[in-house]
C-alpha positions as CSV (number, residue, x, y, z in Angstrom):
1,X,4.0,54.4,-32.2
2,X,6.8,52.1,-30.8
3,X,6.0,48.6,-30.0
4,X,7.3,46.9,-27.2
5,X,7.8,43.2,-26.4
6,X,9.0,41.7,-23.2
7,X,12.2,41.8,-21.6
8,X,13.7,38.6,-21.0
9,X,13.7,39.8,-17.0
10,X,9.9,40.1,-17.3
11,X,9.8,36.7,-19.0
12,X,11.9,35.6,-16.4
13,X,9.8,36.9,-13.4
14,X,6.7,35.2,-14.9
15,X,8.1,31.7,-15.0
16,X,9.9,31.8,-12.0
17,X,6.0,32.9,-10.4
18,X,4.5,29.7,-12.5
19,X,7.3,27.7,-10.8
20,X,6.7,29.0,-7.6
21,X,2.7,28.3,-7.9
22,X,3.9,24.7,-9.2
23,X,5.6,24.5,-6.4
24,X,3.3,25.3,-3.8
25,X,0.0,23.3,-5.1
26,X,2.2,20.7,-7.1
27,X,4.6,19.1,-4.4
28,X,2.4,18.5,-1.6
29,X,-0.5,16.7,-3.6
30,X,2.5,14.3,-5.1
31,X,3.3,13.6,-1.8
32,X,0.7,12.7,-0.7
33,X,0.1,11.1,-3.3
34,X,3.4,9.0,-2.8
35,X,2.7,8.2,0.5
36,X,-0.9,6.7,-0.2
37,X,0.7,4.6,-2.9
38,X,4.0,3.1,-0.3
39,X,2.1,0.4,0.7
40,X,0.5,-1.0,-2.1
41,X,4.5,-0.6,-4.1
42,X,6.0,-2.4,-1.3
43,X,3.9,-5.1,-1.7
44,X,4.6,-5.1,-5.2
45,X,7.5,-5.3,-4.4
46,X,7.6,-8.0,-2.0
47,X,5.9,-10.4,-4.1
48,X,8.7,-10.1,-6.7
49,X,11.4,-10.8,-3.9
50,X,9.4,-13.7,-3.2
51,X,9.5,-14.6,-6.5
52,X,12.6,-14.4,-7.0
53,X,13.6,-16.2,-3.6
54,X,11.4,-19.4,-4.8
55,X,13.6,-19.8,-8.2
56,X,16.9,-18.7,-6.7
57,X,15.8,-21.9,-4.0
58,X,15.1,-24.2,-7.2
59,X,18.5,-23.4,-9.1
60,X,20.6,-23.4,-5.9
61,X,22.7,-26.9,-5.5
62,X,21.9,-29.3,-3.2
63,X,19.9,-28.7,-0.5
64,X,21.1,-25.0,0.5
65,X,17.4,-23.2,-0.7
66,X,17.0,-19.7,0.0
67,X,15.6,-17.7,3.0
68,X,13.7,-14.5,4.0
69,X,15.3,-12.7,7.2
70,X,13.0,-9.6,8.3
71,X,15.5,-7.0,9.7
72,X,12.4,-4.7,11.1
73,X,8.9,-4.9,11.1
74,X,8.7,-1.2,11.1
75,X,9.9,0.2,8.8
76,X,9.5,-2.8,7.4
77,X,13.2,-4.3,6.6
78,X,14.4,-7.7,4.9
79,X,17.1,-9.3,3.6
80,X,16.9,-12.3,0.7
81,X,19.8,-15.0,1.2
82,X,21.0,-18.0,-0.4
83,X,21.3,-20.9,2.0
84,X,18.9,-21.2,5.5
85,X,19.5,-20.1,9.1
86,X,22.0,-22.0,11.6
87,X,19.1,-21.2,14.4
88,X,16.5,-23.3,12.3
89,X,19.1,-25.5,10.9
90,X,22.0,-26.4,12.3
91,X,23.8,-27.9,9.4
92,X,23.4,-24.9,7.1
93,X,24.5,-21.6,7.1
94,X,23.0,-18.6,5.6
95,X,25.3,-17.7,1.9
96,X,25.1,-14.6,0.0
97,X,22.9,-11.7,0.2
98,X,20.7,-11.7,-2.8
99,X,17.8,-8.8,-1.8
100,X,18.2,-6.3,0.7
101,X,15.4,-4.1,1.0
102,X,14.2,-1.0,3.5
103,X,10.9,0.4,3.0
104,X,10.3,3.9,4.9
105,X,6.9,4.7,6.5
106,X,5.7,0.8,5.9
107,X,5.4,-1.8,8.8
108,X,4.6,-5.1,8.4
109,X,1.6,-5.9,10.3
110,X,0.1,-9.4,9.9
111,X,2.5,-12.0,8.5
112,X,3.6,-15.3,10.7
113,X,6.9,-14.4,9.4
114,X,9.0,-11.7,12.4
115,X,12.3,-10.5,13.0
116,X,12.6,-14.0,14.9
117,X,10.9,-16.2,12.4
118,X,12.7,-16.5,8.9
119,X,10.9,-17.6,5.7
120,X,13.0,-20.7,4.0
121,X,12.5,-21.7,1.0
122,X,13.2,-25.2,-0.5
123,X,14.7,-26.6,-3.7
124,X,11.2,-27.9,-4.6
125,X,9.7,-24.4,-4.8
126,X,8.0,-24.9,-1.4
127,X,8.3,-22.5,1.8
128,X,7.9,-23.4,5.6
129,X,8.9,-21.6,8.4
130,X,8.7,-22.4,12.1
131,X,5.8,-21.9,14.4
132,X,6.5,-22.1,18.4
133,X,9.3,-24.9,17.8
134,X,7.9,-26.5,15.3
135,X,7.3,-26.5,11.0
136,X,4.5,-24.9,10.2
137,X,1.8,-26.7,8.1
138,X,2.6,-26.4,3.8
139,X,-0.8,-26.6,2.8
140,X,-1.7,-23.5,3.9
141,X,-1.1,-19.7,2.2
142,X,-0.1,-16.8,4.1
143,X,-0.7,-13.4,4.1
144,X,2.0,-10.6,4.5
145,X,-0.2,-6.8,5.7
146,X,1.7,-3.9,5.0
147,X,0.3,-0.4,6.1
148,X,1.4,2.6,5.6
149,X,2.4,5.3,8.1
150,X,1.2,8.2,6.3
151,X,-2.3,6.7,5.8
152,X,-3.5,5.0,2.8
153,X,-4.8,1.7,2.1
154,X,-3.2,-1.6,3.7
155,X,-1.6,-3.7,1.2
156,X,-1.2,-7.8,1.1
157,X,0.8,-10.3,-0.4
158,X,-0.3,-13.9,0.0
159,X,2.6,-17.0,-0.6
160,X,0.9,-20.3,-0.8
161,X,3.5,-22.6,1.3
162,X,3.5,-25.5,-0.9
163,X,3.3,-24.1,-4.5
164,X,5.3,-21.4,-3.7
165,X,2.6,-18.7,-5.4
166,X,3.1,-15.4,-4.9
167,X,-0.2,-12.7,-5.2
168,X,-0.7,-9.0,-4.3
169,X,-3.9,-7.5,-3.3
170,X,-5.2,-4.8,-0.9
């Protein structure tokens, strides 16, 4: 009796039919997936950029600080500078470009911060921004809401204006 084994075209065939089935249960449950999780890693995110704008404020010289420009509030769109604003202060200009970030399928929906209201960032580790004409209040923390198009949970990131803390939570 002659044994046979497999060819390597039948081999073939049955992994490209595991791939396929991969494929089809596989790739959708990832995305999904994905997009439940976008909120939640944009906050993440965020709250490093924040971070990182508060100590790039401390080690800049003089009184140049740092600011936080939302581009878009959906999708949610910023950009991290060195220096502040010459529509909130006129004697300053806004320097280099230190984040840029675009985050598809989030929005930002609560945050006192807009597309017309910049987050600065001060020497001394504090943040203010300006609130119908005038500075906001430091001693106060506020919260940035980030939701997801595709569903999911909302996300948050809280910055306390005076200490400069950054936290995540949802």
């Amino acid at each position: 009796m002659k044994e046979r084994g497999a060819t390597l075209v039948e081999v073939m065939l049955v992994a490209a039919l595991i791939l396929a089935l991969a494929a089809a249960f596989g790739v959708p449950g990832y995305r999904s997936y994905a997009a439940s999780r976008a909120s939640a890693d944009a906050a993440t995110t965020l709250a490093s950029d924040l971070a990182f704008l508060v100590r790039a404020a401390q080690n800049a010289g003089g009184d140049e600080g740092a600011s936080l420009v939302i581009e878009s509030q959906d999708p949610l769109s910023y950009r991290g500078y060195l220096g502040r604003p010459t529509s909130v202060d006129p004697n300053a200009k806004l320097g280099a470009i230190l984040i840029e970030r675009t985050f598809g399928g989030v929005s930002l929906a609560g945050a006192p911060i807009s597309t017309t209201t910049p987050l600065l960032f001060a020497t001394n580790g504090s943040a203010q921004f300006v609130n119908g004409g005038n500075i906001a209040p430091q001693h106060q923390t506020i919260q940035f809401v980030l939701i997801c198009s595709a569903g999911g949970k909302a996300a948050q990131v809280d910055l306390d204006l005076f200490t400069g803390a950054v936290t995540t939570g949802t």
